[in-house]
GUNU-566572 format. One record per atom (N, C-alpha, C): residue in one letter; atom name; x, y, z. Coordinates in pm, whole numbers. Atoms other than C-alpha are relative to their C-alpha. Layout:
N
res A&atom CA&u X&v Y&w Z;
...
# end
This chain:
144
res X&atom N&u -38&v -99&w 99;
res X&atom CA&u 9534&v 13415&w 3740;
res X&atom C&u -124&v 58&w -67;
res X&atom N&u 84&v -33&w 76;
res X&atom CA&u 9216&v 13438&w 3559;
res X&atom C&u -52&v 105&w 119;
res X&atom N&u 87&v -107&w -77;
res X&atom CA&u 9043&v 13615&w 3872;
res X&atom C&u 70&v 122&w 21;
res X&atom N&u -94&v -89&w -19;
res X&atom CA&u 9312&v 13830&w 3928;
res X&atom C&u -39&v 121&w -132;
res X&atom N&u 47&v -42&w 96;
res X&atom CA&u 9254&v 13920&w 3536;
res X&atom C&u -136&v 66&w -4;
res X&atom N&u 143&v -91&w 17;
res X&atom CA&u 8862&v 13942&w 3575;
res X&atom C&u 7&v 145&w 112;
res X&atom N&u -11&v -105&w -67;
res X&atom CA&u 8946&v 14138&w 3894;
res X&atom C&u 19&v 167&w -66;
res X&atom N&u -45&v -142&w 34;
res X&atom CA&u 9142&v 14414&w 3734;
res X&atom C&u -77&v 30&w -132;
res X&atom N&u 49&v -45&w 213;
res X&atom CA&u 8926&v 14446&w 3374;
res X&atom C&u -97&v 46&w 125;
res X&atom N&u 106&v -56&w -110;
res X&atom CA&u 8623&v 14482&w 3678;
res X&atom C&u 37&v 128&w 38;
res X&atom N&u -59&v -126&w -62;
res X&atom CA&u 8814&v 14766&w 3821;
res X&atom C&u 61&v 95&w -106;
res X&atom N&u -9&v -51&w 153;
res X&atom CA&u 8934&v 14878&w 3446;
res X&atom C&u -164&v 108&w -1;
res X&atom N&u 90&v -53&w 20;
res X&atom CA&u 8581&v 14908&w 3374;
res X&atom C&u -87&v 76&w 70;
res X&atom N&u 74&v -125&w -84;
res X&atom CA&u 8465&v 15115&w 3671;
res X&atom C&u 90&v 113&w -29;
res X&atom N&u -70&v -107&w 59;
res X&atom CA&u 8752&v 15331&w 3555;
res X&atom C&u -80&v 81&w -136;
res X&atom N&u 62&v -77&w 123;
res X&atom CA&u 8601&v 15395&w 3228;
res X&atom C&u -79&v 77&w 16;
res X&atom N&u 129&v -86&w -66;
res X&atom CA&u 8267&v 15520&w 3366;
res X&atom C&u 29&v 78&w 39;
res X&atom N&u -33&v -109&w -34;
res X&atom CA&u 8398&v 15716&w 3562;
res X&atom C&u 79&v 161&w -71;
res X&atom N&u -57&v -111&w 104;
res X&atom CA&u 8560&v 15933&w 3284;
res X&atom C&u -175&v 84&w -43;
res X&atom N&u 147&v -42&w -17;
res X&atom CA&u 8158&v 16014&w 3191;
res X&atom C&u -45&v 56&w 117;
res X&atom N&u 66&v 20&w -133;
res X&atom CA&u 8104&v 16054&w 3565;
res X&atom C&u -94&v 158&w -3;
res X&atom N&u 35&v -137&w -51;
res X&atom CA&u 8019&v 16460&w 3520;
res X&atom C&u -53&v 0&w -165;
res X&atom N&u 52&v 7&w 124;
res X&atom CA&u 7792&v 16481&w 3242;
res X&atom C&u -80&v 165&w 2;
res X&atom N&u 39&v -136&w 42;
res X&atom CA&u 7701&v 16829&w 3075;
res X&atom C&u -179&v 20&w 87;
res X&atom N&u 152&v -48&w -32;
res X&atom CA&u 7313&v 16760&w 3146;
res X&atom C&u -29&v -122&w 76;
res X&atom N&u 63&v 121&w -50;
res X&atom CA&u 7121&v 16476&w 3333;
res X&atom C&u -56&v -65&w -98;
res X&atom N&u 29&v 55&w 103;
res X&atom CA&u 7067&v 16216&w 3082;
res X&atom C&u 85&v 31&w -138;
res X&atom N&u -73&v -35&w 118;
res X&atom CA&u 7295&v 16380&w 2826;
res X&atom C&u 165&v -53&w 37;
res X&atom N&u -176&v 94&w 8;
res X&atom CA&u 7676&v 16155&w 2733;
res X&atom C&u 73&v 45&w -136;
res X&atom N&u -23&v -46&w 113;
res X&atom CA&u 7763&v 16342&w 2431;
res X&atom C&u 127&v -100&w -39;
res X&atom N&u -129&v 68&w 58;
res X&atom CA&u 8103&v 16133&w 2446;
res X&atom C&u -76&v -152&w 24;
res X&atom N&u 28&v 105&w -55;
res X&atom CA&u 7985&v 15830&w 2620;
res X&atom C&u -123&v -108&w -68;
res X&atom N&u 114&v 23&w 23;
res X&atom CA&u 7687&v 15779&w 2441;
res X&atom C&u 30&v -51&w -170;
res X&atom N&u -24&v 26&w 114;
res X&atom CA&u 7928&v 15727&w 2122;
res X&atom C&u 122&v -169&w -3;
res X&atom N&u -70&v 118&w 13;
res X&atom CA&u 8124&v 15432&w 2278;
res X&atom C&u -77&v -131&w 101;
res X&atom N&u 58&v 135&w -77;
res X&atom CA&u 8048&v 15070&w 2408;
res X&atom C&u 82&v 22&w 72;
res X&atom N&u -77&v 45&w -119;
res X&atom CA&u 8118&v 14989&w 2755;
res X&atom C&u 46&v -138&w -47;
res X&atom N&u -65&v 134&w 60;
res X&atom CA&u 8394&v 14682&w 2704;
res X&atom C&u -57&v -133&w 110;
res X&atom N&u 89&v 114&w -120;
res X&atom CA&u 8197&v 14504&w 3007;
res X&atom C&u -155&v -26&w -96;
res X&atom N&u 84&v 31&w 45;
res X&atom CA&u 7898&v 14496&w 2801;
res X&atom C&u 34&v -100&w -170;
res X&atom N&u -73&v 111&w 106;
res X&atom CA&u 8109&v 14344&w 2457;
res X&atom C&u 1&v -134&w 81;
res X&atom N&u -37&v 181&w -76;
res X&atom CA&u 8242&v 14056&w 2708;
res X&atom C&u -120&v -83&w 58;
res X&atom N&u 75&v 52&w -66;
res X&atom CA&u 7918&v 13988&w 2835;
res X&atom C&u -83&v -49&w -149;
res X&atom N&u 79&v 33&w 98;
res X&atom CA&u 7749&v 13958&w 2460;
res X&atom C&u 107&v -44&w -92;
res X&atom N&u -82&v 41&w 55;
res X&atom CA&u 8052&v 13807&w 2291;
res X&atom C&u -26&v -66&w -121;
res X&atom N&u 8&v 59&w 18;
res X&atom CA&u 7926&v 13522&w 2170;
res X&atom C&u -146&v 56&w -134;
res X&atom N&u 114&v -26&w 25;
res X&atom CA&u 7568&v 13685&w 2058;
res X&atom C&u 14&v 109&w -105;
res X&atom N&u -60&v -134&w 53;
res X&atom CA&u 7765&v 14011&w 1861;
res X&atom C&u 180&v -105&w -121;
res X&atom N&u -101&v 52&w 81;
res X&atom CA&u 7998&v 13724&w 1675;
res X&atom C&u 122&v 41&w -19;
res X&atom N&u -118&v -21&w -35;
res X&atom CA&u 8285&v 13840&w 1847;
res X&atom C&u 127&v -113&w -60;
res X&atom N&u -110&v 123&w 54;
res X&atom CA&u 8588&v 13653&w 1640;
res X&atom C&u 83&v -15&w 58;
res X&atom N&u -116&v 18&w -30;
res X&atom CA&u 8888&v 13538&w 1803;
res X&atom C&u 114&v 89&w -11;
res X&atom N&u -143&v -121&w 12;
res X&atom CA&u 9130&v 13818&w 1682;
res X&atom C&u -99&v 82&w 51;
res X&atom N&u 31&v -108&w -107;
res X&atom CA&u 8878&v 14019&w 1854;
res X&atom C&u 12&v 37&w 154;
res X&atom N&u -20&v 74&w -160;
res X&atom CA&u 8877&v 13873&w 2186;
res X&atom C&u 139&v 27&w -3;
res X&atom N&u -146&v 41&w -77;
res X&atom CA&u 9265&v 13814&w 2208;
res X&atom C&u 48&v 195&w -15;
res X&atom N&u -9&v -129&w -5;
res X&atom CA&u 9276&v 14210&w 2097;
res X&atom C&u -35&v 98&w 129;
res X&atom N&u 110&v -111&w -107;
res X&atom CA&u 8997&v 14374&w 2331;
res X&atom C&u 109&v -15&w 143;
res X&atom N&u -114&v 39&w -87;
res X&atom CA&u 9219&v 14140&w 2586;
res X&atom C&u 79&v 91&w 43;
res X&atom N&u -186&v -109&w -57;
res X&atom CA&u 9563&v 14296&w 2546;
res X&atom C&u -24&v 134&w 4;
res X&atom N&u 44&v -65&w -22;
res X&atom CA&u 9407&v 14588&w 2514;
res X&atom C&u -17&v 69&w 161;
res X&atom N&u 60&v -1&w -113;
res X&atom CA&u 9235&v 14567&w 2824;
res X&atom C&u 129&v -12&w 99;
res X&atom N&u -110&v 15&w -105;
res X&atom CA&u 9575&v 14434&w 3005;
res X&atom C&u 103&v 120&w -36;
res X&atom N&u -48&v -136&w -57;
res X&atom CA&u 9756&v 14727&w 2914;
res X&atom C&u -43&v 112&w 20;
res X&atom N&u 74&v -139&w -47;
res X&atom CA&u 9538&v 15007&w 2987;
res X&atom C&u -21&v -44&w 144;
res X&atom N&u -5&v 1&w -140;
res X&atom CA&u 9501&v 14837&w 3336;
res X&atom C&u 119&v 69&w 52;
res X&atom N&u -137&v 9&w -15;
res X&atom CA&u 9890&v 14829&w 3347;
res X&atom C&u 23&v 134&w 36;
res X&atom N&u -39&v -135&w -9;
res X&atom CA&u 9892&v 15191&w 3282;
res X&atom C&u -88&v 79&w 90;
res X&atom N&u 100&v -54&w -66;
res X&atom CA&u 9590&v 15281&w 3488;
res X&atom C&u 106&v -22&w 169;
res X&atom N&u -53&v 47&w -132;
res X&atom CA&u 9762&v 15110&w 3785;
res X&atom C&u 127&v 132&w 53;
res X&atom N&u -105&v -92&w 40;
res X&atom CA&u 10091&v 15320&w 3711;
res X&atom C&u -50&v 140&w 48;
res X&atom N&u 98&v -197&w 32;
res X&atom CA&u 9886&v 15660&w 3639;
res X&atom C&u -56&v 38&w 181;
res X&atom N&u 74&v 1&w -178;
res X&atom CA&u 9697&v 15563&w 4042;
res X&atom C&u 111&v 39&w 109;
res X&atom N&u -167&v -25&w -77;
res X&atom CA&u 10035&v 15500&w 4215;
res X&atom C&u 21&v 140&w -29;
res X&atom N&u -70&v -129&w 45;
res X&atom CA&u 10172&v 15822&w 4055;
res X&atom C&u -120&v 131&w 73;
res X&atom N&u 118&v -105&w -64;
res X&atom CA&u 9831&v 16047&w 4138;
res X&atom C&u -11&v -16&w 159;
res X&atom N&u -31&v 18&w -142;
res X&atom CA&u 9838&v 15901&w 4503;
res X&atom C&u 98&v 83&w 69;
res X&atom N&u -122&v -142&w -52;
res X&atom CA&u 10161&v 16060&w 4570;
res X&atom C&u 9&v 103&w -29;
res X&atom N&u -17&v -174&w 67;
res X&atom CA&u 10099&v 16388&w 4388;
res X&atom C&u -106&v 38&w 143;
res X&atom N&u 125&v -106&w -88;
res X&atom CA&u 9773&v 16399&w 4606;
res X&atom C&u 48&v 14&w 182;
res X&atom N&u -44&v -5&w -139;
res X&atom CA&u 9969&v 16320&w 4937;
res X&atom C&u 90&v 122&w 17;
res X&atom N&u -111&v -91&w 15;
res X&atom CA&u 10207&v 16570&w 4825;
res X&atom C&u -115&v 163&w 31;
res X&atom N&u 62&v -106&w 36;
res X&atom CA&u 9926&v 16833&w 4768;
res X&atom C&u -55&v 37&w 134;
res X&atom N&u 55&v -10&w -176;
res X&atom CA&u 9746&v 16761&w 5132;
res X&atom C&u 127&v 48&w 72;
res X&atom N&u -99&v -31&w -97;
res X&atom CA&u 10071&v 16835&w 5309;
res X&atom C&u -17&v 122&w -45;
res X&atom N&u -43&v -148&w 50;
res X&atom CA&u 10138&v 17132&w 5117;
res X&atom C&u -138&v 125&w 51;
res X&atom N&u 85&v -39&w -95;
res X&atom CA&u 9734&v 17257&w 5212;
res X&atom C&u -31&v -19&w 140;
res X&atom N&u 32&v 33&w -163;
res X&atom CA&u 9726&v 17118&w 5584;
res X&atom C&u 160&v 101&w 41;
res X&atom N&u -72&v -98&w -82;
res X&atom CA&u 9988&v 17393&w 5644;
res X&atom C&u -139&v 123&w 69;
res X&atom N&u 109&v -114&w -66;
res X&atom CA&u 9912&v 17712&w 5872;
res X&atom C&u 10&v 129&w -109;
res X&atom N&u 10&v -131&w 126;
res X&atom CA&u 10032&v 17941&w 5566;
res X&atom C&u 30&v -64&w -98;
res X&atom N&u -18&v 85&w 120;
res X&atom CA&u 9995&v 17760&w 5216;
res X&atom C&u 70&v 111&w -97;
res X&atom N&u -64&v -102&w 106;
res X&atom CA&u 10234&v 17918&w 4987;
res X&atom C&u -78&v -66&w -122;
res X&atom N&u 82&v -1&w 114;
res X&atom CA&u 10014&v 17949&w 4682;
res X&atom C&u 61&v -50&w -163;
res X&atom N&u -43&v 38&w 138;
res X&atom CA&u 10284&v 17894&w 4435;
res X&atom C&u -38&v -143&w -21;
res X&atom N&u 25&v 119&w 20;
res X&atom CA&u 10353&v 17569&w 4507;
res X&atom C&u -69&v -37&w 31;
res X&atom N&u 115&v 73&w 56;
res X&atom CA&u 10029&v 17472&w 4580;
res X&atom C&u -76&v -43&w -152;
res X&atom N&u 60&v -36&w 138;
res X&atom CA&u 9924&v 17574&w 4242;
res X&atom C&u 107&v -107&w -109;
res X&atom N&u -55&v 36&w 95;
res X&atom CA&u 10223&v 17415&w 4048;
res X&atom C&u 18&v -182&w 49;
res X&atom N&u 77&v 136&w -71;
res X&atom CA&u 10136&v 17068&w 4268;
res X&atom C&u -158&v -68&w -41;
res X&atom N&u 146&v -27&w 12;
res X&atom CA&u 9778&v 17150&w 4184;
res X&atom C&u -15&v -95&w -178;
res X&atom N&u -45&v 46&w 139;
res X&atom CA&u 9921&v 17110&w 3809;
res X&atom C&u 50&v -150&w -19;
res X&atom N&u -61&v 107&w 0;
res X&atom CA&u 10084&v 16804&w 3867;
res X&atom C&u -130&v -112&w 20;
res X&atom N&u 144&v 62&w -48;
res X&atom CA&u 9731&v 16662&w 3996;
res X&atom C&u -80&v -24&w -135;
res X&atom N&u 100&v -37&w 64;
res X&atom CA&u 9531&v 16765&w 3752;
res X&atom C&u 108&v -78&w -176;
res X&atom N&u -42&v 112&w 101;
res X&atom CA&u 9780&v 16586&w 3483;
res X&atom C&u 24&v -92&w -34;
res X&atom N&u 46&v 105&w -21;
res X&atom CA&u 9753&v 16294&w 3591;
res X&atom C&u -137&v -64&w -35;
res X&atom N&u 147&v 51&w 26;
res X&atom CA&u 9408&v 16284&w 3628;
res X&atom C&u -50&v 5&w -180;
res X&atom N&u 46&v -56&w 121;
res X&atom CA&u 9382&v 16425&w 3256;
res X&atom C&u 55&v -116&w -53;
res X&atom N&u -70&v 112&w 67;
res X&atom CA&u 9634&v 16133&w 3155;
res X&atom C&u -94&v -95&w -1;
res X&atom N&u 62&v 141&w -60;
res X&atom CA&u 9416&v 15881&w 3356;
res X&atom C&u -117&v 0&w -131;
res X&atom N&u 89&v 4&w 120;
res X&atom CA&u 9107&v 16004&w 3124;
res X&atom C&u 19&v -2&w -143;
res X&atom N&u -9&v 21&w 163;
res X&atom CA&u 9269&v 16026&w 2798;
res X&atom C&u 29&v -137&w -48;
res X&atom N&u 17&v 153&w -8;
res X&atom CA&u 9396&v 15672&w 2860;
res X&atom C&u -96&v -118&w -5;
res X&atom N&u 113&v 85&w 5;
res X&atom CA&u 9030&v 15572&w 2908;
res X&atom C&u -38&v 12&w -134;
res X&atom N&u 57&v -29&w 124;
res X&atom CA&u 8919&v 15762&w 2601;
res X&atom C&u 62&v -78&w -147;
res X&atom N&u -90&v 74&w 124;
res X&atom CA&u 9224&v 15581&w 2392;
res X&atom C&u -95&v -174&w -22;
res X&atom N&u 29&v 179&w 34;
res X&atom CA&u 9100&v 15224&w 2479;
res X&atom C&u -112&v -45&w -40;
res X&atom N&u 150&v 26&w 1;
res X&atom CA&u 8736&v 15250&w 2431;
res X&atom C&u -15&v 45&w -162;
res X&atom N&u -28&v -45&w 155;
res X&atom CA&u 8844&v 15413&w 2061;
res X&atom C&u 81&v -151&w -77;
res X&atom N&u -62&v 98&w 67;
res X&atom CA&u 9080&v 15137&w 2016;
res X&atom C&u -120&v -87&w -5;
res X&atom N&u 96&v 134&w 41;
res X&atom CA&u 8790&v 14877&w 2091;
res X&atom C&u -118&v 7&w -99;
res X&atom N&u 120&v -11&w 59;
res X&atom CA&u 8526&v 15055&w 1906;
res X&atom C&u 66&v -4&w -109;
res X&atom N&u -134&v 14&w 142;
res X&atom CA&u 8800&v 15084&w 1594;
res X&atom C&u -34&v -169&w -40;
res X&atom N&u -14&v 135&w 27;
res X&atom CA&u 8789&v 14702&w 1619;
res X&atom C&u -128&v -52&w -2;
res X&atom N&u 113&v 16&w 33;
res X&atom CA&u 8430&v 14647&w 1588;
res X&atom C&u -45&v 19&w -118;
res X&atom N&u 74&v -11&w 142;
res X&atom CA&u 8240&v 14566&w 1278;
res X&atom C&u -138&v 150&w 28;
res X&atom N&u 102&v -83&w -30;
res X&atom CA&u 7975&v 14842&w 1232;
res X&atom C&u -166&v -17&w 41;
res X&atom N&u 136&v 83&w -23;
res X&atom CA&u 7697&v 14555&w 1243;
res X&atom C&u 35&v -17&w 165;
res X&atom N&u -14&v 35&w -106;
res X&atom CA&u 7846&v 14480&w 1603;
res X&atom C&u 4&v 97&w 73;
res X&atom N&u 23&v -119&w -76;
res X&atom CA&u 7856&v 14826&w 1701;
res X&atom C&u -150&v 35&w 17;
res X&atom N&u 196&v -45&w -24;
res X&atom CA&u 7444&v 14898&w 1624;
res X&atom C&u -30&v -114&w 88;
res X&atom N&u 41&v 75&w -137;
res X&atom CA&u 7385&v 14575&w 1832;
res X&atom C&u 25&v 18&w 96;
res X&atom N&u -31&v -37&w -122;
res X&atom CA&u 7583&v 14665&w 2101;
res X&atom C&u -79&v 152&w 74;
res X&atom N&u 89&v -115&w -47;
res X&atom CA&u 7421&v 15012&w 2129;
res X&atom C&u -149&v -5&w -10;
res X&atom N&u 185&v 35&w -54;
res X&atom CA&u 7064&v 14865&w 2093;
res X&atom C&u 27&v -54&w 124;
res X&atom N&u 15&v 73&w -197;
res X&atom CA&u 7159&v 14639&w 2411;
res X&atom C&u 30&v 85&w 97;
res X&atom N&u -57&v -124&w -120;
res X&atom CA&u 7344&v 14967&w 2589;
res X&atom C&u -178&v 61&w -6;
res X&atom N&u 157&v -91&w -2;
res X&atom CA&u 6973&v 15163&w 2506;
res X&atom C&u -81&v -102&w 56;
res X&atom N&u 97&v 82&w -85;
res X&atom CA&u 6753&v 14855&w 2623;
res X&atom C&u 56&v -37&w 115;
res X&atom N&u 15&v 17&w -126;
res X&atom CA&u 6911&v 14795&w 2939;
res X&atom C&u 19&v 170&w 63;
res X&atom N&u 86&v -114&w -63;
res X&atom CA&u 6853&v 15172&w 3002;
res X&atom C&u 140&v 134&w 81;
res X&atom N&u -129&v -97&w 18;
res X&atom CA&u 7126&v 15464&w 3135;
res X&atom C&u 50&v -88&w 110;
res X&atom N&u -96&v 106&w -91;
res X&atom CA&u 7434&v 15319&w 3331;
res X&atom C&u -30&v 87&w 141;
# end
């Protein structure tokens, strides 16, 4: 159970990143650059005097934004299988490509606002002394 757990927070947290993935400039995170990665909290827990109602928080946290990430994947999978059929024709009717296109693209927008919620919820739950440590250790180990 536990690996299963680290598994999916592992795969959580390549989710997150990837919301950053297209950044305005090279070197510039205007959003990203205002939240902790929750892989870098779990790894300094102990060192950032992470309390117990923090941990069992960041947690459930963490287990339902997988929950819903998982959900949100499934659901975008089939929009995008839906969307390839509809372009691997020999004449793509444009509507419904376009209103398929929509269906794509709200998903994906869900998937990222979902990231943006949980990384607000965890930074919400951080003392402000545990937030400047955590973003000295994000700046000394250097851009992700």
């Amino acid at each position: 159970m536990r690996r299963i757990f680290l598994a999916s927070t592992i795969f959580l947290l390549a989710g997150v990143q990837s919301v950053w993935a297209q950044q305005p400039q090279p070197g510039s995170d205007p959003i990203g650059d205002s939240f902790i990665p929750p892989e870098l909290i779990m790894q300094h827990q102990q060192e950032i005097g992470l309390s117990p109602d923090q941990k069992s928080f960041i947690s459930a946290e963490l287990q339902k934004a997988q929950a819903r990430f998982n959900e949100l994947q499934w659901q975008l999978a089939a929009e995008m299988e839906a969307m390839a059929s509809l372009v691997k024709q020999e004449k793509v009717d444009e509507a419904q490509t376009l209103a398929q296109l929509d269906k794509v693209l709200n998903l994906e927008r869900e998937i990222k606002r979902t990231h943006i919620a949980l990384v607000i919820r965890i930074k919400n739950r951080l003392s402000a002394e545990q937030q400047t440590r955590l973003q000295e250790m994000k700046h000394k180990s250097g851009p992700r």
